[in-house]
N, C-alpha and C positions, 0 to 999 in steps of 0.2 A: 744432500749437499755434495756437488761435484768436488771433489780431492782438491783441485786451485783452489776452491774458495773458502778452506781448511785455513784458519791461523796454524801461526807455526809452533812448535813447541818448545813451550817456554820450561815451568819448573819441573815436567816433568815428560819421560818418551809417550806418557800417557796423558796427551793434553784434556782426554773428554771429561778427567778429575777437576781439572780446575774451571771447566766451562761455567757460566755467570747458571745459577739456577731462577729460572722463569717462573709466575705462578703457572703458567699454560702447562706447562711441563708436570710440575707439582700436581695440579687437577688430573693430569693425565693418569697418571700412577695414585692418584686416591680411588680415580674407576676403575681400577684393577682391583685394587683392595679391597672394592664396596663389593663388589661382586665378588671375592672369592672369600673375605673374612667377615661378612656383617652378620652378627646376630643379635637377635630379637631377646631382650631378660621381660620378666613382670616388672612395673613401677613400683610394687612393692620391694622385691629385692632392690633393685637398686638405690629406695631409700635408704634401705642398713648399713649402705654408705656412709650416712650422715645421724650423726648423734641424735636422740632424742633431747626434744627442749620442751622438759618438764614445765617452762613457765610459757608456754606458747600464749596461752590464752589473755593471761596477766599483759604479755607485750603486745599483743593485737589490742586488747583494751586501751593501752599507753598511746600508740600510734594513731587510734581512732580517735582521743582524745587533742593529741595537738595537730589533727586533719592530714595524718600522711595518709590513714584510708579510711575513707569518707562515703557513703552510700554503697556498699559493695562493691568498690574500687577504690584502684590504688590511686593515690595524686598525681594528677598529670598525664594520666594517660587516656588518651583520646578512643572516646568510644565506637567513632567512625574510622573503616578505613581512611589510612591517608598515607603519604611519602613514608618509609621507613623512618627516616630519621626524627621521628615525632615520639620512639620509643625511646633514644638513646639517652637521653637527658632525663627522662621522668625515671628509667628502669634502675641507672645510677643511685638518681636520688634516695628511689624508695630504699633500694638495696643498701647505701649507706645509712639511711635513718633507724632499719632494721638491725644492722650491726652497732651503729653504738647505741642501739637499744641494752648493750648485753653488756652486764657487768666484766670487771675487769678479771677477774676468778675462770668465769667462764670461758676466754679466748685464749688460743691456742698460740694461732696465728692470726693476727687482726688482718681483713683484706679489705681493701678499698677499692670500690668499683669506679673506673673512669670509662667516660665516653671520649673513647679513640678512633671514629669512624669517619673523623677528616684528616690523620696524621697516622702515619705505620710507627708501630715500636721500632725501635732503633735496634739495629742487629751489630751485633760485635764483627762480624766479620763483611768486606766488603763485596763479596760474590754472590748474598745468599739474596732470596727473592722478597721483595717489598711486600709484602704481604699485611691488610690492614680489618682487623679483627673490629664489629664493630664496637666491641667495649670487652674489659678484663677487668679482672678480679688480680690488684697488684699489691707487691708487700709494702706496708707504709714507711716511711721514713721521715726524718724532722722533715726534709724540704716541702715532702707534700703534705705534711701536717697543717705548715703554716700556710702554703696554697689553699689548701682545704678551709681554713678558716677564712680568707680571703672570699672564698668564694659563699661559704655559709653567709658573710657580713652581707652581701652583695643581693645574695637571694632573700634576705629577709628586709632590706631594703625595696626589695622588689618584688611583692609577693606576689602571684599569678593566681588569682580566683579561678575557679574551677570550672565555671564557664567561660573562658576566654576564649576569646574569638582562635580562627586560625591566624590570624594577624596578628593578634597580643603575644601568641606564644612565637611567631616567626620572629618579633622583637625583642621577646625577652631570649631566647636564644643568643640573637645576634650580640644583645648587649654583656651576655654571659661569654661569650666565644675567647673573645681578647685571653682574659685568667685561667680561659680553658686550658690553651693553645701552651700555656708555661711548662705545662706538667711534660715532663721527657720521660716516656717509657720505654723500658728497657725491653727485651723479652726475655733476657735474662731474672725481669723481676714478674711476672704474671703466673699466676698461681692459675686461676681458671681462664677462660676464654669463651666467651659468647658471640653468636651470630641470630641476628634481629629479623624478621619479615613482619611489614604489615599487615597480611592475612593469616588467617587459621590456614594450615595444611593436612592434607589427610596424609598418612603416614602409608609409602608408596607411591605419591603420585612422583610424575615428575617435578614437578615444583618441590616437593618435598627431597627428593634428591638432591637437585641442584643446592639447595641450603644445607642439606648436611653435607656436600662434597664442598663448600667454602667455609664452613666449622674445620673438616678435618684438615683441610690445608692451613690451616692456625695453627691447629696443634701439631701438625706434620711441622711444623717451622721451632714449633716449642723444643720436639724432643732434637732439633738440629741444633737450636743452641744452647740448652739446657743438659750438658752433660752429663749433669747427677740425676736429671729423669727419668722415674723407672716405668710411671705411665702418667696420661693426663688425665684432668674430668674435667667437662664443659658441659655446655647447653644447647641445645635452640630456643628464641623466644619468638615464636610464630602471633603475632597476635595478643591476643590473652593465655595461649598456650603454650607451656615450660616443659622441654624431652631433656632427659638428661641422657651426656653420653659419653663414652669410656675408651679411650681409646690407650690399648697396653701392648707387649709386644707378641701377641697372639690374635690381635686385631680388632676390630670394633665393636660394640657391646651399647647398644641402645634401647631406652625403657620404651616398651610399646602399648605405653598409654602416656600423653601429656598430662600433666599440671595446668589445673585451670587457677592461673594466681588470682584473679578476683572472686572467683567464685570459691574456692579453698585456700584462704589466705592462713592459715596454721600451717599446710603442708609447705607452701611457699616461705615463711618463715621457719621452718625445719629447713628446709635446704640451705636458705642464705648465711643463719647462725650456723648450721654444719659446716660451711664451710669454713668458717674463722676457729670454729670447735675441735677441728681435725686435727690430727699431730701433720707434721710435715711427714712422716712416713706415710698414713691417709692419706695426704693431697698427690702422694706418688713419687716422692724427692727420696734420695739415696742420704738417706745420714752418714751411710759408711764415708763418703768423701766431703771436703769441706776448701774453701781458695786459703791459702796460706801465705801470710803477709810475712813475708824475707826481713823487715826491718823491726815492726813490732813485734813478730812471734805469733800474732794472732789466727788462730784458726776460725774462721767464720765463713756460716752459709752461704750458699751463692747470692739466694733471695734476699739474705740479711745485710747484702754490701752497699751503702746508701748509694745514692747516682751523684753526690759532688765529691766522690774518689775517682777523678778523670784518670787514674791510672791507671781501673780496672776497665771501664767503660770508654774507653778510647784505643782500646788493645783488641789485638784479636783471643779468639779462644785459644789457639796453638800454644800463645804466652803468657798464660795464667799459670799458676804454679797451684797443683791442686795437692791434698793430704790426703791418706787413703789409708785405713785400720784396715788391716789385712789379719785372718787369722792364721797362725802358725800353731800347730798343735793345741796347747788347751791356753795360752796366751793369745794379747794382741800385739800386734805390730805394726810401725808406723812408716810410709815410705812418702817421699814428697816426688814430687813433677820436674823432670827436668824439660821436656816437650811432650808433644803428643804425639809420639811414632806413627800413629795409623789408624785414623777416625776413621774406620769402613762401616758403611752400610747403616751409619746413624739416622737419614731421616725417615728411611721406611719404617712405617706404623709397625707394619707384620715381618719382623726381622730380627736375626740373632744383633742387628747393634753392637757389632764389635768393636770396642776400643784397644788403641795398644798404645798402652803410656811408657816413653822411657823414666825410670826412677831409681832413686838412689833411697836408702837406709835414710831416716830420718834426723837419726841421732848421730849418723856417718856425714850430714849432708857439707859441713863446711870441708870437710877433706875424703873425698869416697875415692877407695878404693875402687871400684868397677860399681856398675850401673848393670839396672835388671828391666826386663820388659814385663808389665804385668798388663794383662790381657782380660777385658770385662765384655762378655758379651752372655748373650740370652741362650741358652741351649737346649733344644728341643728335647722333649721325656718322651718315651717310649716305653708303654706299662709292658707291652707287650713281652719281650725278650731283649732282658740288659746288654745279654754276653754276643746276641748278631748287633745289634747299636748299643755298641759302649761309649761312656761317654769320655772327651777329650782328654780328661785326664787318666782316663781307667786305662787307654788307649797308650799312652806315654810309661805308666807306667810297666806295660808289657814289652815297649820297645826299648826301655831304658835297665830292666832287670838284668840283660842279657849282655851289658854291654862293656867293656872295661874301664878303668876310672880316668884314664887319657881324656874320653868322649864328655864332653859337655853334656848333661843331663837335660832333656828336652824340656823339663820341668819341675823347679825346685818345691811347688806346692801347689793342689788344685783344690776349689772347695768351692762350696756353693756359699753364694755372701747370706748374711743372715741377716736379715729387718726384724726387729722388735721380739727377738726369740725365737720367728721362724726362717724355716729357710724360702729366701724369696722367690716368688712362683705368682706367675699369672694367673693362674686358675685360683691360689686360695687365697691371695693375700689384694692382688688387684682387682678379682672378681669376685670375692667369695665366695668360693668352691661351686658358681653355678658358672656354666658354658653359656648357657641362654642357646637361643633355635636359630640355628640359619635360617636369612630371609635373602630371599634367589631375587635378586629384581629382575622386574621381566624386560626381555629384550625386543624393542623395540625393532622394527625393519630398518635394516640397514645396508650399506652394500657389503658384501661377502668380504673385502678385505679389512673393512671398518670394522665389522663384528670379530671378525677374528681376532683383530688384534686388540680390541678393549675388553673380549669377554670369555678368550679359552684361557688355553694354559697350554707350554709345547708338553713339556713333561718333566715338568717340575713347577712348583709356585715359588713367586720371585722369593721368598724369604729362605730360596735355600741358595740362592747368589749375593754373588761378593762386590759386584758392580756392575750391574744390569742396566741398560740404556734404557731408557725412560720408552720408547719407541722399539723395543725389541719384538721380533714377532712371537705368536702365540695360535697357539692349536686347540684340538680338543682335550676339556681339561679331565685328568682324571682324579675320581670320586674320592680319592685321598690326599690331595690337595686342595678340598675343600673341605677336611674335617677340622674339627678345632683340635689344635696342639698345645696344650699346657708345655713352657718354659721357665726354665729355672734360669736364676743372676747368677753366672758364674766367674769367678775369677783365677786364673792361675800366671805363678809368678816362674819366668823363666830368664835362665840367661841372656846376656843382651850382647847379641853379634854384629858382625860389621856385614853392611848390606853386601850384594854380591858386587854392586859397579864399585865398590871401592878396591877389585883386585889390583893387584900392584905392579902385574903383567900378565903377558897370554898364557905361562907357564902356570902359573898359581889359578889363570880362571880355570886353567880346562883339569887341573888336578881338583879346585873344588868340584868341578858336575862331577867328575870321576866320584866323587865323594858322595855330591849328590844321590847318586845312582844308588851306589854301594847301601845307603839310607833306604835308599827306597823298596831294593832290594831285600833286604833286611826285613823289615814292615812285610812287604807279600809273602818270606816266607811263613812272615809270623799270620795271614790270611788278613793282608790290611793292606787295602788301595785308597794310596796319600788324594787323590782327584781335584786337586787342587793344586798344581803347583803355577809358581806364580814368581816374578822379581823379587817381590817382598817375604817369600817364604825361603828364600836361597840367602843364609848366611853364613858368613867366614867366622872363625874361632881359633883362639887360642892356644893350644895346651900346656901344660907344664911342663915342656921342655920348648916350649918358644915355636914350635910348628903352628903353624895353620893350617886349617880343616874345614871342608863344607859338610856343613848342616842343614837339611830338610828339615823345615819346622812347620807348623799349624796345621792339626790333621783336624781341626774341628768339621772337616767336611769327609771324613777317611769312613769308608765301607770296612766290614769286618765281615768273612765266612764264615759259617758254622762247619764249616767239615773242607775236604780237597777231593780232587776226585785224580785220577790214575792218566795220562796223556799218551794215547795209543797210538803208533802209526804201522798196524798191523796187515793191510789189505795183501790180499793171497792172488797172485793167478791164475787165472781158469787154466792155461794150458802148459807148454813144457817151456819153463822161465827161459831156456836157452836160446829160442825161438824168439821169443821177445824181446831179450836183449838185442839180435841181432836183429828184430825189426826196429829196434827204438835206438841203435847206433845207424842204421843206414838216416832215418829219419833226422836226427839229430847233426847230419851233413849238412843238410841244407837250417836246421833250425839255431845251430851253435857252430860257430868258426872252432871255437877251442875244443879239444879231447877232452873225455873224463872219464876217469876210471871203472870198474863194473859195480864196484860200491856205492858206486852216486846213482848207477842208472836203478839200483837194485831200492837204495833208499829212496828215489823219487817214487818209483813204481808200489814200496809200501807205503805211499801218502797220495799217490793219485794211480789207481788199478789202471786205469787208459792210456795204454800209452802216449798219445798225442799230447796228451795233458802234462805228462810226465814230461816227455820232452819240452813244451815252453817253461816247466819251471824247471827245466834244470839250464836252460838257456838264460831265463831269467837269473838267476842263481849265479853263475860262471860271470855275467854282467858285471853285479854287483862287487864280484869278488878284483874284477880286473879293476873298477874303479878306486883301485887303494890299499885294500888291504895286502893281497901279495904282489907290487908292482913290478918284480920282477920275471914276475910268470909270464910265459909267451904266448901265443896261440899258438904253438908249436909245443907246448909240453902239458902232459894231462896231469888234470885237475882231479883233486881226492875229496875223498869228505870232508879233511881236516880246513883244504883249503878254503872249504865252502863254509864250514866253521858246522856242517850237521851234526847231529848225536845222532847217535843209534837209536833204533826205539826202545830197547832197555835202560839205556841212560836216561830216556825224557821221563820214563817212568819213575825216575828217582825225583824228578821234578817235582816241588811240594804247589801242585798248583790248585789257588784256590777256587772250588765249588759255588763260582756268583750266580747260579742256576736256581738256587734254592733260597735264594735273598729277596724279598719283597724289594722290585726298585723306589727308591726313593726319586726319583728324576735325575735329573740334568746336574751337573754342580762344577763349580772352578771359577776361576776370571777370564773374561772375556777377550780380550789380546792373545792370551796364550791357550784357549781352551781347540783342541783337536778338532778337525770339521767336524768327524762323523758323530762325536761328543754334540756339536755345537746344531745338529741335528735330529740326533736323535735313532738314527740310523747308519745302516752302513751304507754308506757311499762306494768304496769299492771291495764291488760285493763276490766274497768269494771263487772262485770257479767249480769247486763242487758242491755249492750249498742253494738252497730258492729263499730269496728272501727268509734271511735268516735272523731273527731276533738280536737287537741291538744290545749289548752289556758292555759296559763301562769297563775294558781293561789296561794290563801293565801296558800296552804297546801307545793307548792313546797318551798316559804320562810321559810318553819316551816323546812323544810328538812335542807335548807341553814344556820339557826341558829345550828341545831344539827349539821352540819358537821365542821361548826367555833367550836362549842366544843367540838368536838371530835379530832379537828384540837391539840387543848388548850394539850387534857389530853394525847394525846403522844406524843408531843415535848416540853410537857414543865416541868421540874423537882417539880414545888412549885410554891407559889404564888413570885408576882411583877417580875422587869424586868432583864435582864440577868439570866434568869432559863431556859437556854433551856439546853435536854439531852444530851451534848455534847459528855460525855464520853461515849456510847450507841451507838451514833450516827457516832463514828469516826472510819475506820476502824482500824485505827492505834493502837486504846484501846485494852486493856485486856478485858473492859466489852464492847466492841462490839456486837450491838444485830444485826443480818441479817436479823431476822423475824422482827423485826421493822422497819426496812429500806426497807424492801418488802411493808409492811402497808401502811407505809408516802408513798411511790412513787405512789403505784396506789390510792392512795385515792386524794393527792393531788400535788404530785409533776411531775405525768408520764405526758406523750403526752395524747390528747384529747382522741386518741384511749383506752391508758390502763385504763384512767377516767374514761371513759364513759363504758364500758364493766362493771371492777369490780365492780361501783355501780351497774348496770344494774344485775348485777348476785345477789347480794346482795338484791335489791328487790325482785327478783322472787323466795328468797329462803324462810324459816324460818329465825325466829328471833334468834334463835340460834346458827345459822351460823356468821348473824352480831356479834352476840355475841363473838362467839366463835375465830372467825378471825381478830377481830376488839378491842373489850372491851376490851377483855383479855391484852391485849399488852398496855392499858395505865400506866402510871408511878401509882406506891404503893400509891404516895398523894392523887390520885383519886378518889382510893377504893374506899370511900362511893359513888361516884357519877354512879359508873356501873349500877344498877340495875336501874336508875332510867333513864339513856341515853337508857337502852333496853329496859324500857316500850316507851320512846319517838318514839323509830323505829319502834316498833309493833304498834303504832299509826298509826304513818303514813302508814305503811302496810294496815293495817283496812281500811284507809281513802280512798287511792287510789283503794284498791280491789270494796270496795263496794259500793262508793258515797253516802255514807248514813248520818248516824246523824254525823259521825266523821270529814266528809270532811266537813260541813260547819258549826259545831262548832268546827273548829281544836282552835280555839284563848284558847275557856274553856278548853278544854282536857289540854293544852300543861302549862297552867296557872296553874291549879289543882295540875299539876306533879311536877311544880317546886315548887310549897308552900307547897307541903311535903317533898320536899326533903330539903328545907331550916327550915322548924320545927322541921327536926330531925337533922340539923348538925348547929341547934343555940344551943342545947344542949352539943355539944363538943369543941366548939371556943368560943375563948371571943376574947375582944379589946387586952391581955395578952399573947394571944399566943405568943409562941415564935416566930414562922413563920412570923405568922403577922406581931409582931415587927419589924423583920428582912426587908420585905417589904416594911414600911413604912420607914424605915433608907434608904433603897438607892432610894426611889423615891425621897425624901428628896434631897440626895446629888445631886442624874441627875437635880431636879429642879433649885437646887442654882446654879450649874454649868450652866443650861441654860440663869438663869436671871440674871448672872451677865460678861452677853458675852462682853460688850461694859462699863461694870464700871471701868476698869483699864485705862479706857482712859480720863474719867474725868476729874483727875485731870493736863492733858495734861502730865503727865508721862508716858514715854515708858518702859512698865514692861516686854514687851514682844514684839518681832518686829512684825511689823502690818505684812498682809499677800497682803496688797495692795500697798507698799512702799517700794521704794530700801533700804536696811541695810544699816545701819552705817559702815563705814569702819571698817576690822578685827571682822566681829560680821556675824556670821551665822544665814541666814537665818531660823526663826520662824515660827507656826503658832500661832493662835488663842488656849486658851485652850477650843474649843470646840473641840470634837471629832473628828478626820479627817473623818471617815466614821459613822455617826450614827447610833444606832442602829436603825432598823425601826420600825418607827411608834414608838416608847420608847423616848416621848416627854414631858412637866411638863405639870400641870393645871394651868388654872388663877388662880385657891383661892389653898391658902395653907390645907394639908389635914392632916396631921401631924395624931395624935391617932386618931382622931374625924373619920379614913375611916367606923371603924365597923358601925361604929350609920347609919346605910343603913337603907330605906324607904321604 
């Protein structure tokens, strides 16, 4: 899609978040899945699924009795191929008749099978894909009770003999249709999900695909609305043949033998009573969280909420207010939902699913003091070696032991959630401790760019990204991307900051990255690359003396070394160094207008033996430096080491720099708008000058890229400081000021396909700095302005760093520290706590705060100010919501401590 034909950006500088999702798209990314997580269990395991029912035989005698199975089949189902939809209705049937076969003692969860293969369950939220399953297994409630009888009076009215023609049954259909059509499924409410074919399939074929690639895009919709799902189980009914299959967040899991339900009608009654037999933790639902109704007090299941509380079912999921037993030492604890911060990476099958709820204390909730972020996502184990992949919280707590009690603690408690005694894990509790066998589908001839991108991998598999385009390319995949990864349910509860676009001027952003950095810094020397950095990982804080502070948070993607290694720039001269200098001062005439002293020529010459080499980076070098950092230096007065900002190579050897040499790569990892080209490749782009194609590793320099491109992200989508400033009118094409060239900018830099991402950085480093400049800088909003020159010495940095691997790449932390403490001593001179701006800034964080923290205090005094959003209304009173905001804005959430004037006073 060419950049014009891009909508403009609405809630967020990242519109490809809120695009409408298509199933085309959904199928797209389940053939990724199929091919890199499908494996093969025995049918036997996968019954132990499902409860044994000791009275099988007893209920097959029962049903045989009042004709639901009849000559070694089930009622109603046609023995000749025909149209699919000749199984929808009989499969219902039977599978209902089997279930209230079973005493009341017996059911866990009672599930009722409807045929929904001419209407889609109804989605909570207005964006996601219509997706239409041909029949589920859903939680019953009065309305469809009385439906259900409705319909049993109807059918027995009209009973359909077993020979009936294909005509009798096309009219008893039609006359059944009407009563059908009432029943309103949620997908909120559906427990299982089935996909129907009129033929047997053999397992592998094409056809065979194709049907389980429209199963999984069911349940791929299931775990998108179904927040408290930890995994799904479903079917295929090919015929007379029943595949059961599993899909959890380690990926899919199918029995590789069918169920022949007429020819084994015990085993098929084992599965259907299993499933009403199962606890809700078996069917795969998170007991730990529950919707909590503001005005009754009630905490109930999602499944359990009937469908005529238009409060819940006419709401998005964003405004649900959920409960969440969290453990705190050998206690529980209770915290409720104020929004949903940051639903990332929920509808991939094979995916950490992280969630990030804002919440408050349960028992704080009508007056909180401050609000916390708790974060639930899946987290890959590694039996291998805890201490090179520790996991997130082990992680925090090494960065936070060191640190003083000023600092906001990155994480007040981490754990793994616990289901029914254990702790939750895909391998033992979703799967029962079997993996089952990868099965490789084979690949068909296709053209070279088709195959590639449905069936490699670049280097990584998508479940270690955070917002991967459906249509991102993909390479040859490696063999540890296709092994299975047991994941643990993890939760940890963290402070809750104010996002970075709420700064309150240009003083306070560039003192938070300052901060930023300083984090980050931190973390590498501790041997931890954060590889992730991101908008939403960049927040402002509070401290107890009223300062504001940036915080780098979410390292659930952070690398860890096992060891550092020494950083030498020792090379020696073959002949008499004096000789050299003066051949690499005459040379340096014509390669650098500026002087520089014999310590520069001496330390280029210990990082490049050649002198020609030496001379363009010390040219390069002397560049960089006139762009900003000492602008009052002439080309008339020489330039020192100090100016160029080198260390000695004794100094660099005090550098604690970590050993990524010895780390098994894990791939690729970050968000895509901000992730580094060479990152976003996989390789180096610009590739050294003394090295051959030299192996790609994930370092500090590409996060320094990822910081700059979050602020470059900042200065042209966002009009001014704090929240709601984004350039709408610019932005929209519908405006008078409509800009095109800025909407060209935004797309490839951070809203296009991986393709036009990765290209346009990719040309932007190989170019000058002037280009970035010129194509990029230019185009940010007038409030910026000062900040331009000092974002193009930032690129020219990086240029320097990667070109050369010299003193820039492994003191990027100084270089990048230096640039911002001048550009904040020249623009402390033009802001005060006064500014108007500012002001402005802090008034409506102000207001989003109070509106946050006072979500649940109308309810206190057990008056209805407003009708609840989880309660039928009062007679002649139209349904309400909540005054929180139906759709949040992202990531534009309050802090725990009030900031009121006190934001300037930055540290």
């Amino acid at each position: 899609m060419r950049a014009s034909e891009r909508s403009p950006l609405t809630d967020s500088p990242l519109n490809f978040t809120r695009e409408k999702q298509v199933m085309s798209e959904i199928k797209e990314a389940i053939a990724k899945e199929i091919y890199h997580k499908l494996n093969l269990a025995p049918t036997n395991h996968m019954l132990t699924f499902f409860p044994e029912d000791p009275q099988a035989s007893e209920r097959l005698t029962r049903l045989t009795d009042d004709g639901t199975y009849t000559a070694s089949r089930w009622k109603g189902f046609p023995e000749k191929v025909g149209p699919a939809k000749v199984l929808y209705g009989p499969f219902a049937h039977v599978s209902n008749a089997i279930v209230r076969s079973m005493d009341v003692s017996e059911v866990n969860n009672e599930i009722f099978y409807v045929d929904i293969h001419d209407r889609a369950p109804t989605s909570l939220e207005f964006n996601l894909a219509d997706g239409r399953p041909d029949g589920a297994g859903i939680a019953r409630n009065s309305g469809m009770i009385e439906l259900e009888n409705e319909i049993r009076k109807l059918e027995q009215e009209n009973v359909l003999p077993n020979n009936a023609s294909e005509e009798e049954k096309e009219s008893y259909l039609e006359e059944m249709a009407p009563l059908r059509k009432k029943y309103k499924v949620w997908w909120m409410q559906i427990h299982v999900a089935y996909e129907a074919n009129p033929r047997e399939i053999v397992i592998g074929t094409e056809d065979w695909f194709d049907a389980l690639s429209q199963l999984l895009s069911y349940m791929r919709l299931m775990l998108i609305e179904q927040l408290d799902r930890r995994f799904v189980l479903g079917f295929l009914l090919c015929n007379n043949e029943l595949t059961l299959v599993l899909c959890d967040r380690s990926g899919i899991m199918v029995a590789d033998t069918p169920i022949n339900i007429h020819a084994d009608p015990k085993t098929f009654i084992r599965v259907m009573t299993g499933f009403s037999r199962m606890t809700p933790e078996q069917l795969g639902w998170d007991t730990t969280m529950k919707i909590y109704c503001p005005i009754s007090g009630n905490k109930v299941p999602s499944y359990e909420v009937p469908n005529n509380f238009d409060g819940v079912y006419d709401t998005g999921r964003y405004d649900i207010h959920w409960i969440f037993s969290v453990i705190e030492g050998d206690k529980q604890a209770e915290y409720v939902t104020i929004s949903i911060a940051s639903p990332l990476r929920s509808p991939e099958i094979c995916s950490r699913a992280t969630f990030v709820f804002e919440v408050v204390k349960f028992e704080d909730r009508y007056d909180p003091t401050e609000t916390f972020a708790l974060k639930r996502y899946w987290r890959p184990i590694d039996e291998k070696d805890s201490d090179t992949y520790p996991s997130e919280g082990h992680i925090y707590k090494i960065l936070d032991d060191d640190r003083g009690p000023l600092f906001a603690k990155h994480a007040l408690l981490a754990n793994d959630i616990i289901i029914d005694g254990e702790i939750d894990s895909t391998l033992k509790l979703a799967r029962r401790s079997l993996k089952g066998q990868r099965y490789e589908r084979p690949v068909k001839p296709l053209p070279e760019w088709t195959r590639t991108d449905l069936y490699s991998d670049t280097f990584q598999f998508k479940d270690e990204r955070r917002d991967l385009p459906l249509n991102f390319r993909l390479y040859n995949p490696k063999p540890s991307t296709l092994e299975f990864v047991d994941r643990h349910h993890a939760e940890i509860l963290m402070p809750m900051g104010e996002p970075i676009i709420a700064f309150c001027n240009r003083t306070e952003l560039l003192k938070c990255f300052l901060d930023f950095i300083e984090d980050h810094e931190h973390a590498h020397n501790n041997r931890i690359l954060h590889r992730d950095i991101s908008m939403g990982n960049l927040l402002i804080f509070t401290d107890s003396n009223g300062k504001t502070y940036g915080r780098l948070m979410d390292y659930d993607h952070a690398k860890k070394a096992s060891g550092c290694r020494l950083i030498s720039f020792s090379n020696q001269p073959e002949s008499d160094l004096s000789e050299i200098l003066a051949g690499l001062r005459f040379s340096l005439r014509f390669q650098c207008p500026s002087k520089v002293d014999d310590n520069v020529m001496i330390k280029a010459l210990q990082r490049f033996s050649d002198p020609v080499t030496a001379g363009y980076y010390i040219a390069a070098a002397v560049k960089v430096a006139q762009s900003g950092r000492n602008p009052s230096l002439s080309t008339t007065q020489e330039y020192t080491t100090n100016d160029l900002g080198w260390k000695s190579p004794e100094e660099l050897e005090t550098i604690n720099w970590p050993n990524w040499e010895d780390r098994e790569s894990r791939g690729r990892t970050g968000t895509l708008p901000y992730i580094s080209a060479e990152v976003l490749t996989s390789s180096t782009i610009v590739e050294p000058i003394d090295a051959e194609d030299p192996p790609f590793i994930h370092q500090a320099i590409h996060d320094m890229e990822s910081f700059l491109w979050v602020l470059v992200c900042l200065c042209l989508t966002r009009s001014g400081p704090g929240i709601h400033m984004k350039r709408e009118f610019v932005l929209d094409p519908r405006s008078e000021k409509y800009d095109q060239g800025l909407i060209d900018v935004v797309v490839k830099c951070f809203e296009g396909t991986e393709y036009e991402i990765q290209d346009y950085k990719r040309s932007l480093l190989l170019k000058p700095a002037e280009v970035f400049e010129k194509k990029v800088v230019a185009r940010f909003h007038p409030y910026f302005e000062p900040l331009k020159p000092y974002v193009v010495k930032w690129w020219s940095i990086l240029q320097l760093g990667y070109k050369y691997r010299g003193y820039e790449f492994y003191n990027i932390y100084s270089y990048i520290k230096t640039l911002l403490k001048e550009a904040i001593a020249k623009l402390e001179l033009d802001e005060t706590e006064n500014d108007e701006a500012t002001i402005a800034a802090n008034k409506k964080m102000d207001e989003w705060k109070q509106r946050r923290f006072t979500t649940f205090s109308k309810y206190a005094s057990g008056v209805n100010t407003e009708t609840s959003p989880f309660s039928p209304p009062p007679p002649s009173t139209t349904p309400a919501h909540l005054a929180v905001p139906r759709r949040p804005y992202p990531s534009e959430h309050s802090s725990a401590s009030a900031r009121a004037n006190k934001r300037i006073k930055c540290h």
